[in-house]
N, C-alpha and C positions, 0 to 999 in steps of 0.2 A: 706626357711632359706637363699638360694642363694639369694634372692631378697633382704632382709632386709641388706646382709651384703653389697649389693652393693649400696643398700642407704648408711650407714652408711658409705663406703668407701669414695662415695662423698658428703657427709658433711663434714668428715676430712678435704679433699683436698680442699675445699671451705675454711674451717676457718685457712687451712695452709697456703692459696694463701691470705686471708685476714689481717691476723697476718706478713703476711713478705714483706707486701703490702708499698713501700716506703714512708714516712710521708713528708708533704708538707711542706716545708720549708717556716722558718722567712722570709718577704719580706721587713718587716720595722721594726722602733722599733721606741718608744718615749723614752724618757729619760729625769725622772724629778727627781728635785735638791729642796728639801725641808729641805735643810740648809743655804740655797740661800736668801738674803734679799730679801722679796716681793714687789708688785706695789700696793699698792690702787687699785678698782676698783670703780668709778662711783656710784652711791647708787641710784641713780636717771635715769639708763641707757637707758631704754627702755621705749617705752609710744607710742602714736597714735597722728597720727595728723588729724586735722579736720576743711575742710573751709565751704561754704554755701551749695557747691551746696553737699556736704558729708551728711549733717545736712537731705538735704529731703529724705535720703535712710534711715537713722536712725527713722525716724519721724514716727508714727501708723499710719499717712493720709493715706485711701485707694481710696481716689481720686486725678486723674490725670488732671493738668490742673483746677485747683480749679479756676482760678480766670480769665479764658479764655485771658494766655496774651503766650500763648507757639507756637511758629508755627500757622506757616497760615492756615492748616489745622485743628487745632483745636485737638490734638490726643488724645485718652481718648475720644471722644465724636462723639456719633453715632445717626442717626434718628432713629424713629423706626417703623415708617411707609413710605410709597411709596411717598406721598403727605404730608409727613410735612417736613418744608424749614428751616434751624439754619444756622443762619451766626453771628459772632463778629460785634457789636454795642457801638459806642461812647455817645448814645443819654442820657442824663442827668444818669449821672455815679455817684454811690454812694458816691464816696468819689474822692479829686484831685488828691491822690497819687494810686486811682486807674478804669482808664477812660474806660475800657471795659467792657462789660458785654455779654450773651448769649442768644439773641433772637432769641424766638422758632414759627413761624404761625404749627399752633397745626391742621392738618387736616384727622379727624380719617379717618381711611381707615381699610382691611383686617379683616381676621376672628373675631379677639376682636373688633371689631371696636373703635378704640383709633390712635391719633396721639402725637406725644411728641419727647423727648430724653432720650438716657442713657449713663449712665460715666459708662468706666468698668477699669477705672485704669489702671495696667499694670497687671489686673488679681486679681480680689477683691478675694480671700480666704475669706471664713466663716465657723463657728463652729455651731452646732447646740446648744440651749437653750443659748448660749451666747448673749449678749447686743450690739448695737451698736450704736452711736451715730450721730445723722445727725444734720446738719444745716445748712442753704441757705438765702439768702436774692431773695424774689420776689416781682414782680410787675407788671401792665399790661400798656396799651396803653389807654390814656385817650380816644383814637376813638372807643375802643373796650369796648363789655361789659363782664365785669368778670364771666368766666367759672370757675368752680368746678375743682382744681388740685389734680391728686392722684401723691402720691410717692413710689415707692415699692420695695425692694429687690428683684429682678429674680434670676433663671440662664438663659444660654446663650437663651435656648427657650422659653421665656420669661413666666415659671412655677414661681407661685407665692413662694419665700422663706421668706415672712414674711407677716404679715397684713400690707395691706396698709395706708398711712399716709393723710390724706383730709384736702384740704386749698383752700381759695377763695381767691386768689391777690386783689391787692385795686391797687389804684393809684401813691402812694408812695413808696416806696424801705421798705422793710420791713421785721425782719427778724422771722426765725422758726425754731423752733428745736423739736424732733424726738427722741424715743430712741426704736429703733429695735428689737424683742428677733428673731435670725435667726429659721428655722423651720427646716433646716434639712442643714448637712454639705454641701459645695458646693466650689471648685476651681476659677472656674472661672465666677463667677456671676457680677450682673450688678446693677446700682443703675436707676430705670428709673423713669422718670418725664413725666406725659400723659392725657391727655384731652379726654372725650367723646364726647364731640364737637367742631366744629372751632371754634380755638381762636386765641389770641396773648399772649405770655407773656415772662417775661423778667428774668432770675436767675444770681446770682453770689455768690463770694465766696462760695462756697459748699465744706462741708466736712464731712466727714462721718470717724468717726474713733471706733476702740475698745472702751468699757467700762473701760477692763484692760487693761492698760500699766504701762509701766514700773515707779514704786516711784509716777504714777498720774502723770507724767511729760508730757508725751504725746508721748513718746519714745514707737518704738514695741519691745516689751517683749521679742520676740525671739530674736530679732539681740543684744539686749544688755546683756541677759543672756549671750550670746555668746563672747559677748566682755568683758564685766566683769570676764569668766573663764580664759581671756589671764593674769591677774593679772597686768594692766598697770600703771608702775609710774607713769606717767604723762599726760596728754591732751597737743596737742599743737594746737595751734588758730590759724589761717589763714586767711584770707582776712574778709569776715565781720561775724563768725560763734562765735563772743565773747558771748551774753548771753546762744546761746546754749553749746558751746563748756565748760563755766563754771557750765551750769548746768548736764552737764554729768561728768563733773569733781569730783564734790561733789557727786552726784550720786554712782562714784565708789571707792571715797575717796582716790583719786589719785588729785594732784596738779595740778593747771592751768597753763601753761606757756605762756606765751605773744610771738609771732613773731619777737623779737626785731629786728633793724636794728643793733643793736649794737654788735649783734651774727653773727658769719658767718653761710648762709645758703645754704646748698647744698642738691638737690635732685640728687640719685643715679638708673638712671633705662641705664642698659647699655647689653650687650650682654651675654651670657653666658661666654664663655671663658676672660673677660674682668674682669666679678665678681669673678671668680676662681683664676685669676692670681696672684702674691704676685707682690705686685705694692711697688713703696715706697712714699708710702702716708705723710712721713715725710718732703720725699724731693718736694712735688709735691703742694703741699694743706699746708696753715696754721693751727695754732692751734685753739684749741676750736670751733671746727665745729658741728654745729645743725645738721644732716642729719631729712630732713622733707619729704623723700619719697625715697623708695625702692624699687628696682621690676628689674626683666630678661624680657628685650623685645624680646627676641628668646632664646630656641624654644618658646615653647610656653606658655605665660607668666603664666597659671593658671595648669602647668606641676608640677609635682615631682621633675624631672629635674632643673625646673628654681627656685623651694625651696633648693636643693642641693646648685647651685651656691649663693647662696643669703647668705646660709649659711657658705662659704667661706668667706665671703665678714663681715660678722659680727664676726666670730673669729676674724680677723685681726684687725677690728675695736676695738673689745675687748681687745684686746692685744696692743692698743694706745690710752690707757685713755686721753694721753695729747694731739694727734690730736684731737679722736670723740669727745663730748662731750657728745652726745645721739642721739638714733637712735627711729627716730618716724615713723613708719608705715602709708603707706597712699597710696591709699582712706580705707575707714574703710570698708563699707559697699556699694552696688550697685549692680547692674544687670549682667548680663556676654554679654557680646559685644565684638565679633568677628574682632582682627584686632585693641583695644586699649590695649595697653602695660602697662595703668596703670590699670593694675584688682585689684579689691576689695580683701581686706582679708575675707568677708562676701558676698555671694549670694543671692541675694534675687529675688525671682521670683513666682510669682502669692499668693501672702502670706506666700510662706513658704522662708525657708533659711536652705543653708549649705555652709559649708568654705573650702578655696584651701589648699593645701599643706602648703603656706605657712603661712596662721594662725596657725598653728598645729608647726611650725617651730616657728615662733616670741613667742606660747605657751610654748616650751620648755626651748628657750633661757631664756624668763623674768622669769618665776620661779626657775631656776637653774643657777644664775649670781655669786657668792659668794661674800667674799668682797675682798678679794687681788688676784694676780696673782702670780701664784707660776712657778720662774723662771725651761721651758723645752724646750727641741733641738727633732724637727723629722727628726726621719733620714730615708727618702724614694726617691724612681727613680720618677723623673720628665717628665714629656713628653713635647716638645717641640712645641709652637702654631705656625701653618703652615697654613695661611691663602691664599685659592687660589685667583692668581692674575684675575683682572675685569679692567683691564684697559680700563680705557675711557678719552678719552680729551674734555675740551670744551673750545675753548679760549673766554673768557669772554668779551664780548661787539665788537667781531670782532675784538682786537688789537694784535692778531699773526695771520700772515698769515702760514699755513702750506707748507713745502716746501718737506718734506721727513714724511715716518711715517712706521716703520716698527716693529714689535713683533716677536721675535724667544722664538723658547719653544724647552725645551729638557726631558724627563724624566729621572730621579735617579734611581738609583736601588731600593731604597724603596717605588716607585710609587709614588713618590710625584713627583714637576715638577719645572723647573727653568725658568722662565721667563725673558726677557730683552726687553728693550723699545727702540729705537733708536728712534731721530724724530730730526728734523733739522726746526728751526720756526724762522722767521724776522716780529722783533714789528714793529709795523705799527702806533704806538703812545709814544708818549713821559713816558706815564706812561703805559704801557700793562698789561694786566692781563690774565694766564692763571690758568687751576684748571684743575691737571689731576688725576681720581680714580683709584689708585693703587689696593688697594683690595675693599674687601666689605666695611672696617671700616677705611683705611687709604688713605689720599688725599696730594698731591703734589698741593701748590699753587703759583703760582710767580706774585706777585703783586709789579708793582713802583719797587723800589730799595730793594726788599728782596726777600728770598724764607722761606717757612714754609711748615714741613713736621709735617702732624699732625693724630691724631686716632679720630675718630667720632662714637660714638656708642649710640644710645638712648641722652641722657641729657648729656652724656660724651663727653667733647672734652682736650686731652690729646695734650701737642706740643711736639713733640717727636727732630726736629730738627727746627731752626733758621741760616737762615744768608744772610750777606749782601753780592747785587749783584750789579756789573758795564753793565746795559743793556742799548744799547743805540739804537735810533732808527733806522732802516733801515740793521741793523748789525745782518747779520744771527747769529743765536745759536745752538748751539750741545749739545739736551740734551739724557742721557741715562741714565734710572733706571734699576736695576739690583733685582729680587727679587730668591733669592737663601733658599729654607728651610724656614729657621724663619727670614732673616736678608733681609733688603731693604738698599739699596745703591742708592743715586739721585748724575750724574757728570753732569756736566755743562762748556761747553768747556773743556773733557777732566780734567775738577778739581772736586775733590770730594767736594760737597755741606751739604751730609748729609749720614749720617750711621743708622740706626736704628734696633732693636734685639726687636721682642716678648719677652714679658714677659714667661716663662715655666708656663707649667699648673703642680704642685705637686699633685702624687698620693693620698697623705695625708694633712690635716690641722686641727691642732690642739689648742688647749690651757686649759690650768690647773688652776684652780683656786680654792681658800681654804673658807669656810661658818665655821669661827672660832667658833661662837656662837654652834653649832651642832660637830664638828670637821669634816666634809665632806667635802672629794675630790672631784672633778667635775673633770672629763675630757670629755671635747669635742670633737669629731672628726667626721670630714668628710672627706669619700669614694670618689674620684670624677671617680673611673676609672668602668669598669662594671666587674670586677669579686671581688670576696673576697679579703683583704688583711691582710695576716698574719701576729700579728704584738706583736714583744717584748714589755712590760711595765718596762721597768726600773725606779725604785724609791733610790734614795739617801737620809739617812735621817729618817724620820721616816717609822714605819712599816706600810703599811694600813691593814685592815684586810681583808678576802680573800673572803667574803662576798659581792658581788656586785649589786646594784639595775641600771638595765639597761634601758632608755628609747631611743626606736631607731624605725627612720621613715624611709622605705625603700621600695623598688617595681622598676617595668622597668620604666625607664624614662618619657618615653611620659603619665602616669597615671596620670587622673585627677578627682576629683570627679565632680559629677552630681547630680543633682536633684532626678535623675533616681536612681543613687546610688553615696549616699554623703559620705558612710564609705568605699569607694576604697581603700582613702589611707589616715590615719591614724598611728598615731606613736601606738607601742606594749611597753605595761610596764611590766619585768619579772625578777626574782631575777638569776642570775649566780654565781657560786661558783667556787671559783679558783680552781683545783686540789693544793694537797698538796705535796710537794718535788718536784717541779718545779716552775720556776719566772712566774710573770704572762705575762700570752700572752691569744691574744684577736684574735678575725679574725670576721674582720669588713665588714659585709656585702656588695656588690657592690652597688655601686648609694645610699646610705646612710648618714644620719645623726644619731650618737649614744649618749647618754648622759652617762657614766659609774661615781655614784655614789659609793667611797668606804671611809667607816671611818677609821679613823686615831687615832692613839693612841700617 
C-alpha cells in the first residue's frame, strides 16, 4: 500500500511541476491586413527553364557518346577483350555534319572467345520483360571480309540479359534496328557489340532507348512524371533547346516562352546568407526581370539548407511582382557532381532518379502561388551578417609597389573580431590597378581614376560603393579598411572612400497571399534560424477559420537525399486546428519552410 502511494505521490509532483512548467513565450508575430488593397500576383510565375545540353538528361537515350564525338577518350565505351583495339575514325563518315565514327579490330580472345565493344552509358538501368529499342549504323573495311556481328544486352560480367541480336556488315554505312525484351532486372548493364573472329568494323549513331516513354516523345518516363508533379507554368528555352524545349511544353501543357533579348535576364545562384538577406531589389535591378536559374552555391548546393535560403529569396521575389517577372528553375534534370553549384532539381543516376530539397520547394511554391498579395508586416529579431575578414592583396599587372602592409585584429566580447588593414602603396603606372579581398564575397578594387567596393558571390556581383580618385604616379597612398561587426569602412589618404553595412539575415520571411476562386489563405514562412519560432498570427479583417492544412519541409540543414535514400527530406502534409479562445499562433519549426492553408469567410 506504502508503495502504491508513493507512486501516486510522484505522479502528482510530476504533473504539478508539469502544469506550472513556464510557457514559451511569442518571439515573433506576422500581422495581416485583409482590408488592405491587394497586389496582383503573376498567373504565369514559376516554370523551368531548359537549354541543350538540360534536353540530353531529359532524353530515354541510355547510350553515352552515341555518336563517338565527346572526349578523347571516348567515355561510355569500353573493349571487351585483351586484344581488341577501338579508336575514333574520320574515314568515309556517314554524313558531313557528322565526321566520326567508332572503329573496332575485333580480336577474340578469353574464356567466351569473342572480341568487340560495349556502351554502358552512365549505368544502363533495365526492367525485366520490358522492351528496348536499339539502333546503329554499321560497316566494314573493304580490305576485310565480313564477319558475323552479335549484339547483346549484358550485366557488368558479361551474363547474357537478353537474346542476342546477328548481323553481317557490308561495305556501305548501314543502318539496324533491334527491339530487346530484357530477361531479368539489372542496374548497371552493358550494351556489347562482338565478333567470334577477327575482324574490322565500323558503328555509329547508336541508340538504345525504352519502348515506353514519355507521350512516345522519347523523354524518360521517370524524370518527366516528376517534373510534370511540380505543376509548371511555363518552359523557358535557352540557347538551341527550341523543338525540344516546345515539345515538353505541350507535353505538360504549360506555355513556351522564347529567351527574349527584349526581357531582362538574370540568373541567381549566390551564397547562402546573400539569398536570405532582404536586399532592395527595387533599388538595385530593373523591372520586369526573367530569373532563368536559381540555386545556393554554399553550403551545399543540393542541402535542405540551401532550399531554405532559396526559399527566402522567392518570397521576396513574390512580394515584387513589378521587379520578378518569373522565376524559372534550372537545370531541370542531371547527374549529381560534386563541386558544381548549379544542381539539378532531378537526379538521375544509373536509370533511376530522385529530387533535391529543392524540387519539393519549387513543388510547394508553384502549386500554392494565389492570385493577389494580401498586404502583412513580420515582426521578428534579425541577426546581423558578420562575414570573417580574408584579406588578400594583389596589385594587378605589377602597378603598386608595396611599401607598408600591416593587419590588427581584436576580439569583441561576442567573439566575433574587428579587423583593420593599414598598407601604404606607390603606383608605379599611370593608370594602376589594385584588388584587395576583404572577406570571402567582398573585394576592394582601385583601378585608373576610381575605386569600387563591391560583393561577389556565385553569378552575383552587387556594387556596394563607387568613387572617384586623384592617384597619381609615384605619390605614395595611405590606404585602411576597417571591418568592424557587419560594417566595412575603405579611407584613403586619411578620407573616407566608402562605408558599406551587411544586409541582416531576418529570423523570419513571410508573405500572404489570397486564391479568391477557393477563398484560401496561403501564408508562407520561412525559419531561417535553427530552433523553433513562436510566432503570433494576427489577422485584420476577415475571420479565417481555425481549421489549417499545413504543408512544411523541415530537418538539420546539411540533409540531402540520395539514391540510397531519396525520401530523407521531403515536405509532410497535415491538418492543425487552432485551439479555440486564443489568437492564432503557430511555432515554426527550425530550418523550415511551411505553407499554412486557412479559409476565409
Amino acid at each position: 500500500m506504502y508503495t502504491y502511494r508513493l507512486i501516486a505521490l510522484y505522479i502528482l509532483t510530476a504533473m504539478s511541476l508539469w502544469a506550472c512548467r513556464p510557457e514559451i513565450p511569442i518571439t515573433s508575430s506576422i500581422r495581416i491586413d485583409m482590408e488592405s488593397s491587394t497586389t496582383p500576383l503573376n498567373d504565369d510565375f514559376y516554370g523551368l527553364s531548359i537549354d541543350e545540353g538540360e534536353v540530353a538528361a531529359i532524353k530515354a537515350e541510355l547510350i553515352r557518346n552515341s555518336s563517338f564525338d565527346e572526349g578523347d577518350s571516348m567515355p561510355g565505351w569500353h573493349t571487351l577483350a585483351p586484344f581488341t583495339y577501338m579508336a575514333r575514325s574520320t574515314s568515309r563518315p556517314i554524313a558531313p555534319d557528322d565526321l566520326q565514327s567508332l572503329m573496332v579490330s575485333a580480336n577474340p580472345s578469353g574464356i567466351d572467345r569473342r572480341g568487340g565493344v560495349s556502351a554502358s552509358g552512365y549505368g544502363i538501368s533495365l526492367r525485366r520483360t520490358e522492351r528496348y529499342e536499339l539502333s546503329f549504323y554499321l560497316r566494314t573495311s573493304y580490305t576485310t571480309t565480313p564477319v558475323e556481328l552479335e549484339v547483346a544486352l549484358e550485366d557488368s560480367a558479361g551474363a547474357k540479359l537478353s537474346l542476342p541480336m546477328k548481323v553481317m556488315p557490308t561495305y556501305t554505312w548501314t543502318r539496324h534496328r533491334h527491339s530487346f525484351i530484357a530477361t531479368a532486372d539489372a542496374v548497371n548493364a552493358r550494351l556489347a557489340f562482338y565478333m567470334r573472329e577477327s575482324s574490322l568494323f565500323f558503328i555509329d549513331q547508336v541508340s538504345l532507348i525504352p519502348q515506353t516513354t514519355w507521350n512516345n516523345r522519347g523523354f524518360r518516363l521517370d524524370v518527366m512524371e516528376l517534373v510534370d508533379s511540380i505543376g509548371p507554368i511555363f518552359i523557358l528555352e535557352r540557347k538551341a533547346a527550341n523543338r525540344a524545349a516546345s515539345g515538353i511544353a505541350q507535353d505538360l501543357n504549360a506555355w513556351h516562352a522564347l529567351d527574349s533579348v527584349r526581357t531582362q535576364q538574370k540568373a541567381y545562384y549566390a551564397d547562402e546568407t546573400w539569398l536570405m538577406a532582404d536586399h532592395d531589389f527595387a533599388g538595385m535591378y530593373p523591372t520586369g526581370i526573367r530569373v532563368h536559374g536559381l540555386g545556393c552555391i554554399e553550403p551545399s548546393p543540393s542541402s535542405l539548407r540551401a532550399a531554405v535560403a532559396q526559399a527566402c529569396f522567392l518570397i521576396r521575389a513574390e512580394s515584387r511582382p513589378h521587379t520578378f517577372r518569373q522565376i524559372a528553375f534550372a537545370p531541370i534534370a542531371g547527374r549529381y557532381e560534386p563541386g558544381n553549384f548549379r544542381t539539378p532539381l532531378i537526379f538521375t543516376e544509373s536509370g533511376r532518379s530522385y529530387v533535391s530539397p529543392s524540387y519539393y520547394l519549387l513543388q510547394m511554391f508553384a502549386r500554392n502561388i494565389g492570385e493577389v498579395i494580401i498586404p502583412s508586416e513580420v515582426q521578428t529579431y534579425s541577426r546581423p551578417h558578420v562575414e570573417r575578414a580574408a584579406i588578400d592583396l594583389d596589385t594587378l599587372d605589377g602597378s603598386f609597389e608595396t611599401l607598408a602592409w600591416t593587419i590588427r585584429k581584436s576580439q569583441t566580447q561576442d567573439s566575433t573580431y574587428n579587423y583593420e588593414l593599414f598598407a601604404s602603396l606607390r603606383p608605379r603606372t599611370e593608370d594602376p590597378r589594385l584588388l584587395i579581398r576583404i572577406t570571402k564575397s567582398i573585394a576592394l578594387k582601385l583601378e585608373g581614376r576610381q575605386s569600387l567596393l563591391y560583393r561577389h558571390t556565385g553569378t552575383i556581383i552587387d556594387t556596394l560603393g563607387l568613387a572617384a580618385l586623384d592617384i597619381r604616379n609615384g605619390q605614395a597612398l595611405d590606404l585602411r579598411i576597417a571591418c568592424h561587426y557587419d560594417t566595412i569602412q575603405c579611407y584613403l589618404n586619411n578620407h573616407s572612400i566608402h562605408r558599406a553595412v551587411n544586409p541582416s539575415l531576418p529570423s523570419l520571411v513571410a508573405i500572404v497571399t489570397l486564391d479568391n476562386s477557393t477563398r484560401t489563405m496561403m501564408l508562407k514562412v520561412v525559419n531561417t534560424t535553427f530552433h523553433s519560432e513562436k510566432t503570433a498570427i494576427r489577422i485584420n479583417g476577415l475571420k479565417p477559420r481555425r481549421a489549417a492544412q499545413v504543408i512544411c519541409l523541415q530537418g538539420e540543414p546539411g540533409l540531402q537525399n540520395t539514391s540510397a535514400n531519396p525520401k530523407r527530406v521531403a515536405p509532410e502534409s497535415f491538418n492543425h486546428n487552432f485551439p479555440l479562445g486564443r489568437g492564432l499562433v503557430y511555432d515554426f519549426p527550425p530550418n523550415s519552410v511551411t505553407i499554412l492553408k486557412l479559409r476565409v469567410d
